[in-house]
C-alpha positions in Angstrom: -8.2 0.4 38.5 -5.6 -2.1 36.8 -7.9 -4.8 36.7 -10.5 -2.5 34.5 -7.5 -1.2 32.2 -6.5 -4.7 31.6 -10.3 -6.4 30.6 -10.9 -3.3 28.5 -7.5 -3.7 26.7 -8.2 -7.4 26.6 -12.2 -6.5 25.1 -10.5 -4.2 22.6 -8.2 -7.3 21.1 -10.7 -9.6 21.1 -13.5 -7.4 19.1 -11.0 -6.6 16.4 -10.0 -10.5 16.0 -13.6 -11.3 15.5 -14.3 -8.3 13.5 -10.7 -9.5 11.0 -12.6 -12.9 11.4 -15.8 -11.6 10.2 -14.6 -9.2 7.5 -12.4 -12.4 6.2 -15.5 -14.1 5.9 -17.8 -11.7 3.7 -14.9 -10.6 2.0 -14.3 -14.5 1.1 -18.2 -14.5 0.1 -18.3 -11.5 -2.4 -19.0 -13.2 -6.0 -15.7 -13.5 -8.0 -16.8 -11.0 -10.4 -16.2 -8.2 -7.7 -13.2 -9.6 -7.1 -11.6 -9.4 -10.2 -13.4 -5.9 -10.6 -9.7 -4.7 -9.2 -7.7 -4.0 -11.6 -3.3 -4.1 -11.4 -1.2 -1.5 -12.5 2.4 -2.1 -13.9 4.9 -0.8 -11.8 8.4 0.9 -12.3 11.6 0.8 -10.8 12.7 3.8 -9.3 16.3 4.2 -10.5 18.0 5.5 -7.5 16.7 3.8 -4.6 15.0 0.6 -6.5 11.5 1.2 -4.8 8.4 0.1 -7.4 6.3 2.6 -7.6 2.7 3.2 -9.5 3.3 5.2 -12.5 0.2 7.4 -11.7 0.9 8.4 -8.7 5.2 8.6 -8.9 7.2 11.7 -9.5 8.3 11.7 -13.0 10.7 12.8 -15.0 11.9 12.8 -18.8 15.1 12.3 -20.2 16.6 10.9 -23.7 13.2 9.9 -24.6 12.3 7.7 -21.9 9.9 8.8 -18.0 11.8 7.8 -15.2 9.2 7.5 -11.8 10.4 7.8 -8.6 9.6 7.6 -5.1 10.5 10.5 -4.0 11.7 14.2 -4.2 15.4 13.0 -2.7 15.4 10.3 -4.9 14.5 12.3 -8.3 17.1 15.1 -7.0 19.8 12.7 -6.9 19.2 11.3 -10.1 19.3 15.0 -11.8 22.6 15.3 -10.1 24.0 12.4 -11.5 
């Protein structure tokens, strides 16, 4: 029974090598064009905690004029209280 668990374990490592090997390679073959079809987003510091975070997708909050983004609830809390 230990000998089966431990060639099925060992089968399971070394399919997802070869499949991170293969994916590496057709990922190296896509043309550039789809490559640079990815496109970067600016980030911004959270104040509190110093995490960058993606402007789309942070928390937010407005104050004097300027959007603060933040990580996270806790993080946007404690910069109210402050």
């Amino acid at each position: 029974m230990i000998r089966f668990l431990v060639i099925a374990i060992l089968v399971l490592v070394v399919a997802r090598a070869f499949w991170r090997v293969v994916d590496g390679i057709l990922d190296g073959a896509r043309s550039p064009d789809a490559r640079r079809r990815a496109t970067a987003v600016k980030l911004a510091r959270d104040p509190v905690c110093g995490t960058y975070v993606a402007p789309g997708t942070a928390l937010s909050l407005s104050a004097g004029g300027t959007t603060h983004y933040f990580c996270s609830e806790e993080c946007r809390s404690k910069y109210r209280a402050a």
